[in-house]
C-alpha positions in Angstrom: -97.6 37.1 28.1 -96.2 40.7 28.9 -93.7 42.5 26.9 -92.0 45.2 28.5 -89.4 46.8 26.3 -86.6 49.0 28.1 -86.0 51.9 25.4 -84.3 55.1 25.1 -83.6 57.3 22.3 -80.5 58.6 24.4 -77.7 55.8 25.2 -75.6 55.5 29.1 -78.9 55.6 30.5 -78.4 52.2 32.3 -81.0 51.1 30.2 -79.2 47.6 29.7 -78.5 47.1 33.2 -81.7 47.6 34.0 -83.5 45.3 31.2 -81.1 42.2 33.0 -81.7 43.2 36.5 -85.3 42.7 35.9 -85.3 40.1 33.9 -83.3 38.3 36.4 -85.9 39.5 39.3 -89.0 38.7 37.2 -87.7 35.2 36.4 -86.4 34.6 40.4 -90.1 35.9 41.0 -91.5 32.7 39.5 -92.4 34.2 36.3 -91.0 32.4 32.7 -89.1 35.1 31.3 -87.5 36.0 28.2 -84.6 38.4 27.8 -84.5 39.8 24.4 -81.3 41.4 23.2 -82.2 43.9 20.4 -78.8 45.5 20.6 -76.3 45.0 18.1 -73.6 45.9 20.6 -74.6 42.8 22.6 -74.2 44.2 26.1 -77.4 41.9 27.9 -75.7 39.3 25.9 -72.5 39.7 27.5 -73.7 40.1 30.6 -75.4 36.6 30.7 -72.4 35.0 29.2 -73.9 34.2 26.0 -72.3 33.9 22.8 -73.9 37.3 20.8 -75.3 35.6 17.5 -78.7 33.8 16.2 -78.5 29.9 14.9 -77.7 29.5 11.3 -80.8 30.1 9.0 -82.9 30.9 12.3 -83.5 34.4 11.8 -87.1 34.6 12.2 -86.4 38.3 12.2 -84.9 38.9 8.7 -86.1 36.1 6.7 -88.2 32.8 6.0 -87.2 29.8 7.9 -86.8 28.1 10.9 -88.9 30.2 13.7 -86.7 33.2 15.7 -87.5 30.4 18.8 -84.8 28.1 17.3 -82.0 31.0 18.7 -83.1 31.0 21.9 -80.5 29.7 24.8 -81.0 29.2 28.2 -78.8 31.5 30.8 -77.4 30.2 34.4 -80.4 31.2 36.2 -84.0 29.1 36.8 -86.9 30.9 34.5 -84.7 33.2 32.5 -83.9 32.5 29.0 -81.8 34.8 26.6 -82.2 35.4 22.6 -79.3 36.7 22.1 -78.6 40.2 20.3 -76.7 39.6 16.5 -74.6 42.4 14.8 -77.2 41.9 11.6 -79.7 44.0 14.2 -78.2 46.9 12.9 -79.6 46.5 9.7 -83.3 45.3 10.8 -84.8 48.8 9.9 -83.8 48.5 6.5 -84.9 44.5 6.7 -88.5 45.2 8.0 -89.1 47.8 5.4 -89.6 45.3 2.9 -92.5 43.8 4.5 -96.0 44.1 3.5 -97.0 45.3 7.1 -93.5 46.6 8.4 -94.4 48.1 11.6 -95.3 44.6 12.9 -93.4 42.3 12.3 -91.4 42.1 15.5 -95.0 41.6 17.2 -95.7 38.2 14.3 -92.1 37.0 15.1 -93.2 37.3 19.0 -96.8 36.1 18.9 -95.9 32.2 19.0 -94.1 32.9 22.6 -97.3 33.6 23.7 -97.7 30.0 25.6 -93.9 29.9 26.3 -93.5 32.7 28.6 -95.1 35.0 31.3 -92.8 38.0 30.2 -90.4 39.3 27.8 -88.4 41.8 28.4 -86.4 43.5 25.3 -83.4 45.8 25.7 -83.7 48.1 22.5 -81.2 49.9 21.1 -81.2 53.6 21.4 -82.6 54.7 18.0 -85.4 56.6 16.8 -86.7 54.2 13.3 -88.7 51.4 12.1 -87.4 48.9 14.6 -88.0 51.4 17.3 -91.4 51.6 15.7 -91.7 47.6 15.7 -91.0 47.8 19.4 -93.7 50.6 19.9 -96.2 47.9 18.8 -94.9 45.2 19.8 -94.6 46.4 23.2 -97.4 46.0 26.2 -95.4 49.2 27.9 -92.4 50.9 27.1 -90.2 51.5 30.4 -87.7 54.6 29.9 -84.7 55.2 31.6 -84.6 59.3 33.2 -81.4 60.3 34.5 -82.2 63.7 36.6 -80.2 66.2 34.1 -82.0 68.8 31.3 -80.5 66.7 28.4 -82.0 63.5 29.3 -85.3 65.3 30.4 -85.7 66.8 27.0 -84.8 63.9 25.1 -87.9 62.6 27.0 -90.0 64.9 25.3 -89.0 64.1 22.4 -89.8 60.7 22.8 -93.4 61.5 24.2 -93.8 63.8 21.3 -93.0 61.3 18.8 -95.2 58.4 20.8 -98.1 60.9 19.9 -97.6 61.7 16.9 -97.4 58.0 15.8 -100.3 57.0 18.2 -97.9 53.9 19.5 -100.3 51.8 21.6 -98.4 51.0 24.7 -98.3 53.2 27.8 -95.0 55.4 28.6 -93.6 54.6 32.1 -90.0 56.6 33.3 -88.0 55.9 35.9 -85.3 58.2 37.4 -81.3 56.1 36.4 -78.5 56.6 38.0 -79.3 59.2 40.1 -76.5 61.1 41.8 -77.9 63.0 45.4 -74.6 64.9 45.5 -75.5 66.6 42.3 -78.1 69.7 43.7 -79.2 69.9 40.1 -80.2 66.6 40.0 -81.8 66.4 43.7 -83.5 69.5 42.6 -84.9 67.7 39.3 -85.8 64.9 40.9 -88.0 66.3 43.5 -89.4 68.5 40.6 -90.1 65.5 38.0 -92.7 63.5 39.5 -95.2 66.0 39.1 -94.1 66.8 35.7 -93.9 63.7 34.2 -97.0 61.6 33.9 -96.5 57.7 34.8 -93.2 58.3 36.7 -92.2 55.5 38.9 -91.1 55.5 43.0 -88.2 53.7 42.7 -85.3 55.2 41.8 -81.8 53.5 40.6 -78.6 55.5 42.1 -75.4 56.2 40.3 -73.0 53.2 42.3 -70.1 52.2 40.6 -71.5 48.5 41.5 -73.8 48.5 38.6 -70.6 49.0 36.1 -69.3 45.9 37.8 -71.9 44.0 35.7 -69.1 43.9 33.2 -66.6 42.4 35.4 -69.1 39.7 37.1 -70.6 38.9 33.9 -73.9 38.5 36.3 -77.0 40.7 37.5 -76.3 42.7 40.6 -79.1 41.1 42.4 -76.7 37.4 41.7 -73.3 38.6 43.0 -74.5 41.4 45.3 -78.2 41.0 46.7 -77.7 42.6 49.5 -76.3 45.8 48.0 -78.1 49.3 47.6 -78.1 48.6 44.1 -79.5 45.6 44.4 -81.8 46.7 47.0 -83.3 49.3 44.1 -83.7 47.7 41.3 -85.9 45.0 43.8 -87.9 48.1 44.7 -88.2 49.1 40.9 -89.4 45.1 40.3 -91.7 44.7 42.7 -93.1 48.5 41.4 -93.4 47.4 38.0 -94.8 44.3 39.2 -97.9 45.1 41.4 -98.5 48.0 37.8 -98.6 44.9 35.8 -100.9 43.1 37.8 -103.4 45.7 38.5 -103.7 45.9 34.4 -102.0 49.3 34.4 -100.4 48.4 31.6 -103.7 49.0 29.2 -103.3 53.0 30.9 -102.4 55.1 28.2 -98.9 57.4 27.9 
């Protein structure tokens, strides 16, 4: 099992967007996947038409009980299932801190998956603490949105510098998010980035209004528009991330 977390420490990335439209691929791929909403606001949720909350005394995450497995629903789609984000996630910092070994206890909650699925994929929420942390661990690579502009670049940085400084285990990959090519300053940064930033991906997702309409279609691009541009990229950003996986790139360090 591979766990690939989609994080951010800066939000309207298309970070969520992305973490579904792969999810959806990796499952339509053949592969058993599992999409983890880590999000209090829900959005991956939403966008699978899912009801945003955990079973009744299922919350493998917060407390003893029934197993985190228990809250896990199936979506519209063959090979992808959904656990479902919960407005207690906000408070799950503050939860894990009162465990013995607090920086993994998202990766004990996730271990008895292993056998279930071929890939989780986890849309975090875009905060810098201990369940950021728990992700770090958990995590077999971290996969960061980059939109081409100096804010989101530096924010980068930041997260690099704190990956370091905690000695997080899993491999930093970036990819460049909703990229706008009438922009010169970001057709200039994004000819400029991938030699600046190690582990930068190909593919590249372009600003298209079509990727909003997630909202209105309640469904991944790739399901209601697959033979759209956007669709078209986020199969090129797949298919990236999925000959890295299998060539064990994913043990490469950040």
């Amino acid at each position: 099992m591979t766990i690939l977390a989609l994080y951010s420490n800066k939000g309207g990335v298309g970070k969520t967007a992305t973490a579904v439209n792969l999810a959806y691929l990796a499952a339509q791929s053949g592969r058993k996947t599992l999409l983890f909403d880590l999000d209090p606001q829900a959005s991956a949720t939403f966008y699978l038409r899912v009801k945003p909350k955990l079973k009744s005394k299922a919350r493998g995450l917060t407390a003893k009980g029934a197993p985190i497995e228990k809250s896990i629903k199936g979506s519209d789609y063959p090979n992808l299932d959904i656990l479902p984000a919960d407005f207690s996630h906000r408070r799950l910092d503050l939860t894990f801190n009162k465990f013995r070994r607090r920086r993994q206890r998202l990766a004990r909650v996730l271990a008895p998956l292993d056998k279930e699925y071929d890939l989780i994929v986890i849309d975090a929420p875009p905060t810098i603490n201990l369940l950021a942390e728990n992700i770090f661990e958990a995590a077999d690579v971290l996969l960061t949105p980059l939109i081409p502009t100096p804010l989101s670049v530096r924010t980068y940085q930041q997260l690099r510098a704190f990956l370091r400084e905690t000695n997080a285990p899993a491999p930093l990959w970036a990819f460049l998010s909703m990229v706008d090519r009438r922009k010169k300053l970001q057709r200039d940064l994004a000819a400029s980035l991938s030699e600046e930033i190690p582990n930068l991906l190909a593919a590249q997702i372009p600003y298209l209004s079509l990727v909003e309409q997630m909202g209105i279609h309640r469904e991944p691009t790739p399901a209601f528009a697959p033979r759209s541009r956007a669709a078209e990229a986020y199969r090129a950003l797949w298919l990236e991330l999925e000959m890295r996986l299998a060539g064990g790139e994913a043990t490469a360090g950040s």
